[in-house]
C-alpha positions in Angstrom: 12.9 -104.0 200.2 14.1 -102.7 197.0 16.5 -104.4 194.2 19.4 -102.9 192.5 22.3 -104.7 190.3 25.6 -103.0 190.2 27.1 -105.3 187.7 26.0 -108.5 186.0 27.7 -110.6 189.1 26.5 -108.8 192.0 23.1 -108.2 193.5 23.0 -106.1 196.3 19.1 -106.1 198.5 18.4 -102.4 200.7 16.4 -103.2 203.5 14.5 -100.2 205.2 16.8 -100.2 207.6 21.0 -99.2 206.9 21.7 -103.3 206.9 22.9 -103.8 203.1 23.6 -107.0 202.4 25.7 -108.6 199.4 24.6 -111.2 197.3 27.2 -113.6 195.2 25.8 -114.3 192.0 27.0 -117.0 190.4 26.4 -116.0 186.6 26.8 -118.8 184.1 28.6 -118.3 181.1 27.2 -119.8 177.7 30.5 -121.0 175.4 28.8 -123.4 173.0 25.4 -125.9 173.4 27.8 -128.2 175.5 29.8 -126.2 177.1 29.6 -123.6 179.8 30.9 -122.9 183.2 30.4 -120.5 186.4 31.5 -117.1 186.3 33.8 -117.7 189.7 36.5 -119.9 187.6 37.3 -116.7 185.9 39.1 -113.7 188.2 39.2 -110.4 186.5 42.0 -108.1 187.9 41.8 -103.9 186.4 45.0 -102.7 185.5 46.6 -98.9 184.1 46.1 -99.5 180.3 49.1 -97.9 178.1 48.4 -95.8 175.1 47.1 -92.3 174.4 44.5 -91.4 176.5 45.4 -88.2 178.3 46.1 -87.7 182.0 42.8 -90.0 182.2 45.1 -93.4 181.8 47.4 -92.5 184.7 44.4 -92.6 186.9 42.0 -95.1 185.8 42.3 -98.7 185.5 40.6 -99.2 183.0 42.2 -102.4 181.3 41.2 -106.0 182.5 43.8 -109.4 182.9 41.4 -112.1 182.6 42.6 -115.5 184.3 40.9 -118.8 183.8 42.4 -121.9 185.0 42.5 -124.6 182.0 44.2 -127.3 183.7 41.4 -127.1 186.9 38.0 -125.9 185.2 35.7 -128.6 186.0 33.3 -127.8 183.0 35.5 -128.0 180.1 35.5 -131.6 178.4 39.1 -133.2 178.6 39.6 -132.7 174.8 39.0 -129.4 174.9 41.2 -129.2 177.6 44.2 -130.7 176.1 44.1 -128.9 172.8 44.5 -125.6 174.8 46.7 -127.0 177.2 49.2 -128.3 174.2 48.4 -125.5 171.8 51.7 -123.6 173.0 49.7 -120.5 173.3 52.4 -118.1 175.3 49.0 -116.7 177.1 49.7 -120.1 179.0 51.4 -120.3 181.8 53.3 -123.0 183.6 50.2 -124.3 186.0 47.8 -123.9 183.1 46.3 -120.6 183.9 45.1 -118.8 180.6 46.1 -114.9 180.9 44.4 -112.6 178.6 44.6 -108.7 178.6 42.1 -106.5 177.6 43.2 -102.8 176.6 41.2 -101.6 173.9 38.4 -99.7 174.9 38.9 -96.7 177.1 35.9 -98.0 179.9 36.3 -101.5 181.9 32.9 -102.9 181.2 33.9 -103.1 177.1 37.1 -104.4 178.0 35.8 -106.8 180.2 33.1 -107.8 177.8 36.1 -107.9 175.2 38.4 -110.3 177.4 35.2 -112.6 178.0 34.8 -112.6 173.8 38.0 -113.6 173.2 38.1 -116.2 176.1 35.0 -118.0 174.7 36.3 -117.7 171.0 39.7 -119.6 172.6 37.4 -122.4 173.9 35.1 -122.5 170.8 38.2 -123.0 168.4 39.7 -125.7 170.7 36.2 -127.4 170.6 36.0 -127.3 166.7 36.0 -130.8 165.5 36.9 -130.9 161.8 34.4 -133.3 159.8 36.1 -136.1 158.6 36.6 -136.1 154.9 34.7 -138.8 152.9 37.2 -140.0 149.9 35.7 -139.7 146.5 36.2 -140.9 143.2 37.7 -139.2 140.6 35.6 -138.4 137.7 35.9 -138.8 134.1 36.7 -135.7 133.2 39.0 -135.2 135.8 41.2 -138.6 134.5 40.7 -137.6 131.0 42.4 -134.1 132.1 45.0 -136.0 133.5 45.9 -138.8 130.7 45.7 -136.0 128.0 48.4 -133.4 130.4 50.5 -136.8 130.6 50.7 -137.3 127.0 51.7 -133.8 126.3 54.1 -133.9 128.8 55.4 -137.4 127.4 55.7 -135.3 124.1 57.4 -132.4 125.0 59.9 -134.7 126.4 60.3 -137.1 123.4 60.2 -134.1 121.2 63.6 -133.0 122.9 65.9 -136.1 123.1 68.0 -137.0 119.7 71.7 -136.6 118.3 73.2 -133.6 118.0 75.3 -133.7 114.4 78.7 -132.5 114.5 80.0 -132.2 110.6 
C-alpha cells in the first residue's frame, strides 16, 4: 500500500491490486487563534481567466470563484458574521454567499492560494476589534498653547474693529 496526495484536500491510497480508493480530507483552515473552519464550507469553481495570455487562456481554466457561505458557516462567531453580512460588500450576494474571483496568476494552485488569502484577510478585518480609547488629560503645555493662540486671536480681532473717519 503506497500514499500519494494530489492536492492539499485529497488523499488518494493504491492498493496492489487496480482498486483505488478516494479519500475526503477534511483540511482545516487557520483564520486567526479563534477562528477557523473546515475546508468543505468553501467550493472552489475554475473558470477561463481574461487577459493576455496567448491561445493558453482559451483553453485553460485557470481562474478560481471562491464561494463561502457567511450567513450558514457554523464556525464564524456571530459578530464577525454580521459585520460581513452588513458591510455592503457587492461580493455579497442576496443569501449571504461571499463570491471572490481569483485571476491573477496564470496557474490555478496560486490563484487558489490567492482567493484563500484574500477570504481570510475579509474575515480577519471583520474580526478586528478596535481598542477602546482611554480619555486623557490635557497637559500644560498643550492649554498654555491654547490660551496663548486665543489671545492672539482675541487681538487680531480687537485690533481690527474702530471708526472709520469721514472728513
Amino acid at each position: 500500500m503506497a500514499l500519494s496526495t494530489k492536492s492539499d484536500l485529497q488523499v488518494y491510497i493504491h492498493f496492489p491490486c487496480p482498486i483505488l480508493i478516494r479519500i475526503q480530507v477534511m483540511a482545516r483552515i487557520q483564520i486567526t487563534n479563534d477562528i477557523s473552519f473546515h475546508s468543505d464550507e468553501i467550493e472552489e469553481k475554475f473558470i477561463r481567466s481574461g487577459g493576455p495570455g496567448g491561445q493558453n487562456v482559451n483553453k485553460v481554466a485557470t481562474a478560481v470563484q471562491l464561494r463561502f457561505n457567511v450567513r450558514l458557516s457554523k464556525n464564524l462567531p456571530e459578530r464577525v458574521r454580521e459585520k460581513i453580512l452588513n458591510s455592503g460588500d457587492t461580493r455579497l450576494t442576496k443569501d449571504g454567499e461571499l463570491i471572490l474571483v481569483a485571476e491573477r496568476y496564470r496557474t490555478q494552485e496560486a490563484n487558489r492560494r490567492d482567493a484563500l488569502e484574500r477570504l481570510k484577510e475579509i474575515i480577519r478585518k471583520a474580526s478586528h476589534v478596535p481598542r477602546k480609547r482611554i480619555a486623557t488629560k490635557p497637559t500644560l503645555g498643550s492649554k498654555k498653547r491654547r490660551l496663548e493662540g486665543k489671545a492672539q486671536r482675541s487681538f487680531l480681532k480687537k485690533s481690527r474693529g474702530g471708526k472709520i473717519e469721514t472728513d
